[in-house]
PATOR-881232 format. One record per residue (C-alpha): x, y, z. Coordinates in pm, whole numbers, plus 50000, padded with zeros to 5 digits. Each point is the difference from the previous one (the first is absolute). Layout:
REM PATOR-881232
{c1->X	c2->Y	c3->Z}
...
REM end
This chain:
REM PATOR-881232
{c1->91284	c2->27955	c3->40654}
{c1->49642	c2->49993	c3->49973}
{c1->49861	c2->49626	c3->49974}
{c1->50183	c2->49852	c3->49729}
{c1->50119	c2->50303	c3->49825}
{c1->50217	c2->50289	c3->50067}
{c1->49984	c2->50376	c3->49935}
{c1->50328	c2->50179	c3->49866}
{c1->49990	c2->50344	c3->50020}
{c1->50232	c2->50242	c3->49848}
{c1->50013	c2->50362	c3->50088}
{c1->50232	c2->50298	c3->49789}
{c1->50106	c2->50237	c3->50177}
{c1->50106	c2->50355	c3->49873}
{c1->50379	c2->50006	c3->50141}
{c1->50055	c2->50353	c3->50002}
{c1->49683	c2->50071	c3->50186}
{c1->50004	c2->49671	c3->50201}
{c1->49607	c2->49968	c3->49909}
{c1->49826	c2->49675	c3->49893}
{c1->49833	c2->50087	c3->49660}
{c1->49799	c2->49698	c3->49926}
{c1->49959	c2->49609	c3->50046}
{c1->49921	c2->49677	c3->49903}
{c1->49859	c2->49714	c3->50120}
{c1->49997	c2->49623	c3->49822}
{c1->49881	c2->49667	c3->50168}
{c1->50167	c2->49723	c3->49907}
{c1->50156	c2->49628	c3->50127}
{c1->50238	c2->50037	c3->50240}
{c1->50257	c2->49807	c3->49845}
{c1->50331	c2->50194	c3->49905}
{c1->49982	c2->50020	c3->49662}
{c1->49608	c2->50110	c3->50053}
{c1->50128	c2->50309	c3->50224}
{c1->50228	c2->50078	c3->49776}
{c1->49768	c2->49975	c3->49681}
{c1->49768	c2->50216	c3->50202}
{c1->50233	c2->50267	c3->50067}
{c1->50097	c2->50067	c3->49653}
{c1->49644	c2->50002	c3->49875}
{c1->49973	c2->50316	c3->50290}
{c1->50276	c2->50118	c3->49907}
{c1->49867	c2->50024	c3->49663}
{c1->49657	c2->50139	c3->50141}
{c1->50221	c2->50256	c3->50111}
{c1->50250	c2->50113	c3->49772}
{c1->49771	c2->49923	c3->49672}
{c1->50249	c2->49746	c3->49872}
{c1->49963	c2->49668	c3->49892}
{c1->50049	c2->49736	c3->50311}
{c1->50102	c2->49644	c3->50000}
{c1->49810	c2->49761	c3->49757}
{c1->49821	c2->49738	c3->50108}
{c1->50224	c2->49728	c3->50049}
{c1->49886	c2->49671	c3->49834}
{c1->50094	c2->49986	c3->49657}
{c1->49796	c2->50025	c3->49710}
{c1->49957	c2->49795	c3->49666}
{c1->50290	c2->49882	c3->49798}
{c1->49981	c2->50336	c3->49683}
{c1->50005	c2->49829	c3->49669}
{c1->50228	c2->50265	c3->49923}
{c1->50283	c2->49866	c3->50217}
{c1->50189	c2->49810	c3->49755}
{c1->50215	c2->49667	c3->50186}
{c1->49839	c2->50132	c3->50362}
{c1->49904	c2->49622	c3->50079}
{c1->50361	c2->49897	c3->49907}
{c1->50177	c2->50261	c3->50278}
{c1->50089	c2->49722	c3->50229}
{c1->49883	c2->50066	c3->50382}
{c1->50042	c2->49768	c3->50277}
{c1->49713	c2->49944	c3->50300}
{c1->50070	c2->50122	c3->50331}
{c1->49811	c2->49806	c3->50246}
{c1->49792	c2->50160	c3->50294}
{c1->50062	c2->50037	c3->50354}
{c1->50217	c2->50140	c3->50238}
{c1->50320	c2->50222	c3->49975}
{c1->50265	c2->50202	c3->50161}
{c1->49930	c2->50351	c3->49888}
{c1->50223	c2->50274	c3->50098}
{c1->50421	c2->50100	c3->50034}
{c1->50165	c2->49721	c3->50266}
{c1->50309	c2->50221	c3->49999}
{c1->49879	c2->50344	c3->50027}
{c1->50172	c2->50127	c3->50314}
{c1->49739	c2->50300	c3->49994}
{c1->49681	c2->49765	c3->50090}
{c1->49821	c2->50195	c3->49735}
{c1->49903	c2->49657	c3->49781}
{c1->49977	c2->49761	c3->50315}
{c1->49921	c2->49673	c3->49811}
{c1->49624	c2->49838	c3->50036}
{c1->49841	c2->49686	c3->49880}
{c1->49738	c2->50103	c3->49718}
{c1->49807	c2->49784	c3->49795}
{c1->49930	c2->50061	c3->49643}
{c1->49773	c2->49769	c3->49723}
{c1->50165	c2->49789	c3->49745}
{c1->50065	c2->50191	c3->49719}
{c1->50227	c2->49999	c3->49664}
{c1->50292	c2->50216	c3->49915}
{c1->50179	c2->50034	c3->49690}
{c1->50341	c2->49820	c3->50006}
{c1->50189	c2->50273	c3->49851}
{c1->49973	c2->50377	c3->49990}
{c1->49800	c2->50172	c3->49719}
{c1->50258	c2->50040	c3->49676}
{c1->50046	c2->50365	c3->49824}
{c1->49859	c2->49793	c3->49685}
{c1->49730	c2->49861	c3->50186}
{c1->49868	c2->50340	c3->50110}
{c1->50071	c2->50102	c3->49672}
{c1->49733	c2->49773	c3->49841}
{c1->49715	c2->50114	c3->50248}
{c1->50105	c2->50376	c3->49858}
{c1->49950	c2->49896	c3->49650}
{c1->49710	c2->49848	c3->50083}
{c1->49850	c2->50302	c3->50125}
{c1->49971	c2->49899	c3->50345}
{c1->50316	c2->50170	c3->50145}
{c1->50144	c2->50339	c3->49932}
{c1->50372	c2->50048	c3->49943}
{c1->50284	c2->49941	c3->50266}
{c1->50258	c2->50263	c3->50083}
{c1->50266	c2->50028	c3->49756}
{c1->50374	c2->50093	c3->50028}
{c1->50265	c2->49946	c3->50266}
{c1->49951	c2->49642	c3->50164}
{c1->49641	c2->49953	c3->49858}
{c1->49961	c2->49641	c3->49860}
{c1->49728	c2->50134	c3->49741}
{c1->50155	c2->50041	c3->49637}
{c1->50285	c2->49925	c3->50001}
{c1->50083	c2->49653	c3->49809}
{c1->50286	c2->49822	c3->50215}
{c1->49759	c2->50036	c3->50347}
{c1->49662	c2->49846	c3->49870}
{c1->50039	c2->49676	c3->50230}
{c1->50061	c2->50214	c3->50282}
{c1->49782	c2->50088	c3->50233}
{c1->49785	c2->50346	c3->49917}
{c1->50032	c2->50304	c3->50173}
{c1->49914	c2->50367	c3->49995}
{c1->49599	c2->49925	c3->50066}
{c1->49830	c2->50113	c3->50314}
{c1->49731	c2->49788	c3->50185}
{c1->49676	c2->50049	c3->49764}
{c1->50264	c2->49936	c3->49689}
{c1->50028	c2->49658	c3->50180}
{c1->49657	c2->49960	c3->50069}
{c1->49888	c2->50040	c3->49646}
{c1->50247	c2->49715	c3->49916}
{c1->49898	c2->49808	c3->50233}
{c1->49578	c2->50032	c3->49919}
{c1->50162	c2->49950	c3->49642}
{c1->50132	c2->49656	c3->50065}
{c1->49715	c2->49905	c3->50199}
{c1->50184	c2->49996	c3->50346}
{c1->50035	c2->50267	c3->50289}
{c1->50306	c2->50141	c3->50199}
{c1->50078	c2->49799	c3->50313}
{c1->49908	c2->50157	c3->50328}
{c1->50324	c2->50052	c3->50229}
{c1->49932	c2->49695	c3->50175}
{c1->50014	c2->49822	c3->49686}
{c1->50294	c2->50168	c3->49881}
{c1->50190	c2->49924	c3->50307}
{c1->49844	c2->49603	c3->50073}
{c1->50077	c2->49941	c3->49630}
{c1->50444	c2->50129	c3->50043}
{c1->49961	c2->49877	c3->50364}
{c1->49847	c2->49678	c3->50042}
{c1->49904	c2->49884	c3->50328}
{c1->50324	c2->49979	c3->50177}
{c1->50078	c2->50365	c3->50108}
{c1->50337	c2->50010	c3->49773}
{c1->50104	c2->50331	c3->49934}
{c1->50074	c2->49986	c3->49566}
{c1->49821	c2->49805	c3->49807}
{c1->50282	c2->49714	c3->49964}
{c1->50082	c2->50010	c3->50397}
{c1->50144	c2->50163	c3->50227}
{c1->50392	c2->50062	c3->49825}
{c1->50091	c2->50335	c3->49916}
{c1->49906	c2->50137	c3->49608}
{c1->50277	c2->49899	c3->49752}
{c1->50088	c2->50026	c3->49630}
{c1->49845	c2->49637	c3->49928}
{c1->49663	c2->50100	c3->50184}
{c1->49922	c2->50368	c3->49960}
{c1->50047	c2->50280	c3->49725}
{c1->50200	c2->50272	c3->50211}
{c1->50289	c2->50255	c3->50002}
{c1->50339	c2->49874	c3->49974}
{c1->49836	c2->49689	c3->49750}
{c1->50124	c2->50089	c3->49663}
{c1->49730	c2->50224	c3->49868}
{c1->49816	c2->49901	c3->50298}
{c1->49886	c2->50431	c3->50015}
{c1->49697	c2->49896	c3->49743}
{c1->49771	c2->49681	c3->49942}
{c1->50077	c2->49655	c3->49935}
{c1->49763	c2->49728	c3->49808}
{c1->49642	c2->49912	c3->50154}
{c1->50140	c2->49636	c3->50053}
{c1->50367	c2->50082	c3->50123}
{c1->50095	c2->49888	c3->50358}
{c1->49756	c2->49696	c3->49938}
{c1->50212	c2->49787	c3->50252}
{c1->49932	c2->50335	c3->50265}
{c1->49625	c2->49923	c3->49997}
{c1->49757	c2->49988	c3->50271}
{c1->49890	c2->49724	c3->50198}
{c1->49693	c2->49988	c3->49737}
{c1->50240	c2->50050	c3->49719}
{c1->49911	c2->50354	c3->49971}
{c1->50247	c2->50204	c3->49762}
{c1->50190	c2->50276	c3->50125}
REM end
């Protein structure tokens, strides 16, 4: 820590000859999701690939048709339990984090959803075939799959939002109270989760099943 910022370096190191090749160095906040922000963008510096994006969001696209209508719900700021209270390894201990408010779409993104941001020209195709959601008919309100992070991205800058940050992610199914699932702390069952042993619980099931199984926020699934 230097002042008010932090340097992250990364090194890569050649693993056959157990040599460092090269490094980078980014200064940055020193909150978490800085650091980790920071380490992608060396990783980038690095590898040559693209890192993590910036993470506010940008402009609502006037290309996203029905983006303002998505419903979200507000997740207010402050403190959290972060981290696995029943991981016997102590690999995850739990911590208190704070994160800012922020907004989080109530339900997950729909195969026809994505589907409009690729005919918009904003998204390229999902993975077809198998238990891909993308083209096929009877699966559109279910959730889309098959993409890889920058696929998500693109929908995301599309719609005028962002990806959450982990934090998010996990203060948004979590809430404040430590709980281990989203609904509390009773085991998964057929009336909360999709899963083996549920009917055709092997594939997908609607964005807004399990609606009663919702987070303390009333996060979807």
């Amino acid at each position: 820590k230097v002042g008010t910022k932090c340097l992250v370096t990364c090194n890569l190191y050649d693993l056959k000859r157990t040599t460092s090749g090269k490094a980078a160095t980014v200064k940055v906040g020193c909150s978490e999701d800085a650091v980790m922000t920071s380490l992608d963008a060396a990783i980038a510096g690095l590898t040559g690939k693209e890192g993590t994006p910036p993470l506010a969001p940008g402009p609502v696209s006037p290309a996203a048709p029905g983006a303002a209508a998505v419903p979200m719900v507000r997740v207010p700021g402050g403190a959290f339990l972060r981290g696995e209270l029943y991981d016997k390894t102590d690999t995850c201990r739990p911590r208190q984090i704070t994160v800012e408010a922020f907004k989080i779409d109530t339900y997950k993104v729909s195969a026809a959803q994505y589907q409009a941001c690729v005919q918009a020209g904003a998204c390229t195709a999902a993975g077809r075939g198998g238990r891909c959601n993308s083209g096929e008919a009877a699966r559109q309100d279910h959730p889309i799959n098959c993409v890889d992070w920058r696929q998500a991205h693109k929908y995301c800058a599309w719609a005028g939002k962002r990806l959450p940050t982990e934090a998010e992610w996990e203060k948004a199914a979590r809430g404040t109270d430590g709980r281990r699932y989203p609904w509390g702390n009773e085991k998964p069952s057929c009336r909360r989760v999709q899963m083996i042993g549920c009917g055709s619980g092997e594939g997908t099931a609607p964005v807004t099943a399990f609606a009663a199984a919702a987070s303390p926020y009333g996060v979807v699934q």
